[in-house]
N, C-alpha and C positions, 0 to 999 in steps of 0.2 A: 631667295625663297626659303623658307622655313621648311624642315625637313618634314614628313610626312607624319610623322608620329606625334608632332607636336601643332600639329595643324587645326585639329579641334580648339584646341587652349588658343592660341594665335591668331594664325590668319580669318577663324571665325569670328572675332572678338575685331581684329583689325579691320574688317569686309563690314563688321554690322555696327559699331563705333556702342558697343557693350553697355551698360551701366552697371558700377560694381557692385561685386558679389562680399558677402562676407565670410570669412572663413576660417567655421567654429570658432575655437577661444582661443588657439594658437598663434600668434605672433613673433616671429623670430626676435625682436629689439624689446620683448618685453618678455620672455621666458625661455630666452638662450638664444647663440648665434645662429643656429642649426635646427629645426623643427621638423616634423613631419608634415609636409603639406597635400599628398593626390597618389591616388591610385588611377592608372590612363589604362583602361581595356578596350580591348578590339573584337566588337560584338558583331555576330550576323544577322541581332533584330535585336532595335532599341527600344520597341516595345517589349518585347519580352523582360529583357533586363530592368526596364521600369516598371514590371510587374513584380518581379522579384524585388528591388532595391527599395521603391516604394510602397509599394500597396499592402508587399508583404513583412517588409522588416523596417519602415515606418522612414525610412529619409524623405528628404525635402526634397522633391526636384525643383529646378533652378532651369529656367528657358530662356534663351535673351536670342532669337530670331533663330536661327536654323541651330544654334548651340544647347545642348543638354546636359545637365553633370545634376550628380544628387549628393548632397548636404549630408553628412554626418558629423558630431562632435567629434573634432580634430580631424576631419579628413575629408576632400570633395573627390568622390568616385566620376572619372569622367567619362564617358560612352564616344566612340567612335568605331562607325558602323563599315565594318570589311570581315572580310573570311579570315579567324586566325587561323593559325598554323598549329596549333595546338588547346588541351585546357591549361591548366595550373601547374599540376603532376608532370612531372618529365622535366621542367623547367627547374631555374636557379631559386624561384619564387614556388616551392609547393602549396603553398593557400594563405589565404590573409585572416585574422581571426577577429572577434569583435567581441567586447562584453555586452549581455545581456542581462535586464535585472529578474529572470526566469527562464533557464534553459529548456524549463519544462513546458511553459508557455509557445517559449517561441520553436521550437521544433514541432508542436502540435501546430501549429499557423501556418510552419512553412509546410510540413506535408500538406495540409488545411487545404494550400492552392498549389497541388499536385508537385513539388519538386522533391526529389528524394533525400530521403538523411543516410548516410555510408555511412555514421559512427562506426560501425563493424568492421566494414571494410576497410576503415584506417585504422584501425589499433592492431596492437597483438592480441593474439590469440589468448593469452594469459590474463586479459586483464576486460574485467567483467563488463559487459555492456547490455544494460536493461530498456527496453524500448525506447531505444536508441540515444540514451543518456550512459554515461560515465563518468565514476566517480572518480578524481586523480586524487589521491591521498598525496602525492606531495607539494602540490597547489592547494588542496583543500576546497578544492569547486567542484562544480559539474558541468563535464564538457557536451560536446558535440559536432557531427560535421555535414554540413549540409553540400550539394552540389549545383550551384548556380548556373542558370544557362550555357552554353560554348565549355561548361567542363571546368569553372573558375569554381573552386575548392575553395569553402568557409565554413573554419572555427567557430563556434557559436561559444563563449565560458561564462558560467553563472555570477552574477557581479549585483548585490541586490542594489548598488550606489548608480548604476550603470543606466539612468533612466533622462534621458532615451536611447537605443543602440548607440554604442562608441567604440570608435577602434582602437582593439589592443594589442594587437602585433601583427609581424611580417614573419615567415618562417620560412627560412632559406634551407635550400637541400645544397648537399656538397661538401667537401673540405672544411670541418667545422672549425679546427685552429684557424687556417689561413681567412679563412671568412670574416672570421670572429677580428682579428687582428689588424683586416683591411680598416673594416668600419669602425672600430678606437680609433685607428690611425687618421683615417681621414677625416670621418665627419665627427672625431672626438667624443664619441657614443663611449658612456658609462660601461665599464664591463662588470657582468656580473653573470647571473646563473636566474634563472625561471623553472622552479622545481629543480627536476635532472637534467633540464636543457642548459648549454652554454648561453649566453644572451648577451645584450648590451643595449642599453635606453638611452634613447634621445626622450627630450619635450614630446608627449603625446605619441609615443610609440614604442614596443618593445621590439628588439631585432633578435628573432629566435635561428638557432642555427640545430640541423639535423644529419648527419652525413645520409648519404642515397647510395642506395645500393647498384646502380647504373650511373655514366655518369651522364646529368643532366643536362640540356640544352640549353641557351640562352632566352632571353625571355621576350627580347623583340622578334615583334608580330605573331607574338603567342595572346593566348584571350588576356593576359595580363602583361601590357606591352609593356608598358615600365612603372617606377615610382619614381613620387617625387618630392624633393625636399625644398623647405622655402630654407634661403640662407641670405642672414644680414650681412653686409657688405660683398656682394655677389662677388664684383669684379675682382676685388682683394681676394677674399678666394679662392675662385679659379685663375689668377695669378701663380696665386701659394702652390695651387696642386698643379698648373706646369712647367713650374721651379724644381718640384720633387719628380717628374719625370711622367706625369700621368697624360695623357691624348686625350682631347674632345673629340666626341663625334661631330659636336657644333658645338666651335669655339662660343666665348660670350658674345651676348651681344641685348644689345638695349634697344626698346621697342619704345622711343619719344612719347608717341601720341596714348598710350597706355601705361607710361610710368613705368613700367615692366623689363626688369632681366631677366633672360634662359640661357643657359648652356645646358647639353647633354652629354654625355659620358657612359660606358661600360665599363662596369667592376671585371676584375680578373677572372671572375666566375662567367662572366655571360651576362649578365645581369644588367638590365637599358635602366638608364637615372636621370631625369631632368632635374636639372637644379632651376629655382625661381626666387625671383627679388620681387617683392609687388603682391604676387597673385593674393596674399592675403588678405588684400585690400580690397578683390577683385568678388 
């Protein structure tokens, strides 16, 4: 039985004999071993959040019989419906970001349909935030932070190329060396820097790192249960990572009648990861 967090992607798809999905422009065997493939949240009304994901910030939703996930370039946000244990904050995952091609646009949209923008409340104090836009002079954009139903904290950054929303980063709280360090190591993510922040880039994704001033929680069965990456030659792989010493939560395993690998795994930090062979087909 596939474990429960991965059970929307799976055994919905196995229960309803699916038809694939495509997903965005990313492909692992055509622009890197390692991609960014899903963000899996744990919502307590999936309407709500398809109010938010689509009506208001313009993704595709995707229905294939009781299964719902919404479409973005380089990324499928997938809903499954239980109580988290938390929002974003607090977690190894403090919010996920997204370019936009007018931050001014889309912050007017999202309050538009009642959800609040914290720009203020996530920055410092020092640094200027005008109806609820700020400017990062070392990125040279204009940000924002919006708050998604269950408490899932989004980045909104001004991108005028960015047309239609796409994802541009993950921004991890915690031990910024060791964070920064796992993910080069493992999943062979670029390291580099994003303005002031530490970072490191895979295919369609930046991995920003922040240290927290508490220390954070892990992120399964928080409203952002886990991420997930598509990776070509799964099995090899996760071979390679439990040669180096690394523990599955669920070993690999191959799903015949979907063409489809998963394994899951927790980083050092807390942090839940499904890895997938397939889903980009899907």
């Amino acid at each position: 039985m596939i474990k429960v967090a991965s059970r929307t992607i799976l055994v919905g798809l196995l229960a309803l004999g699916v038809a694939p999905l495509a997903l965005a422009q990313l492909t692992a065997s055509e622009q890197g071993p390692i991609v960014y493939g899903h963000h899996h949240l744990t919502v307590t009304n999936v309407e709500e959040h398809k109010h938010f994901w689509v009506d208001t910030l313009g993704g595709e939703l995707l229905t294939r019989g009781n299964l719902q996930l919404i479409k973005f370039p380089n990324v499928l946000v997938f809903l499954r419906e239980a109580e988290p244990i938390s929002g974003t904050k607090g977690t190894t995952v403090n919010h996920i970001g997204f370019a936009v091609p007018s931050t001014r646009a889309t912050v007017d949209r999202v309050r538009a349909a009642g959800y609040p923008i914290v720009t203020r409340e996530e920055l410092p104090p020092a640094l200027s935030v005008e109806d609820g836009l700020a400017y990062i002079a070392d990125q040279d954009t204009y940000i924002a932070f919006a708050m998604a139903p269950d408490g899932v904290k989004v980045e909104l950054l001004q991108n005028q190329e960015a047309t239609p929303m796409t994802l541009h980063h993950i921004h991890f709280a915690g031990p910024v060396d060791d964070m920064k360090s796992w993910y080069v190591d493992t999943f062979n993510a670029t390291p580099g820097n994003r303005g002031s922040f530490e970072a490191a880039d895979l295919p369609g994704v930046n991995l920003t790192y922040s240290p927290s001033a508490v220390e954070p929680i892990g992120t399964r069965g928080a409203a952002l249960d886990h991420i997930g990456f598509e990776v070509d030659n799964l099995r090899e792989f996760c071979e390679q990572l439990e040669a180096r010493g690394i523990i599955f939560d669920r070993p690999y395993t191959e799903i015949p009648s979907l063409n489809l690998g998963v394994a899951f795994l927790t980083d050092p930090f807390g942090t839940y990861i499904e890895l997938t062979e397939g889903l980009d087909k899907y």
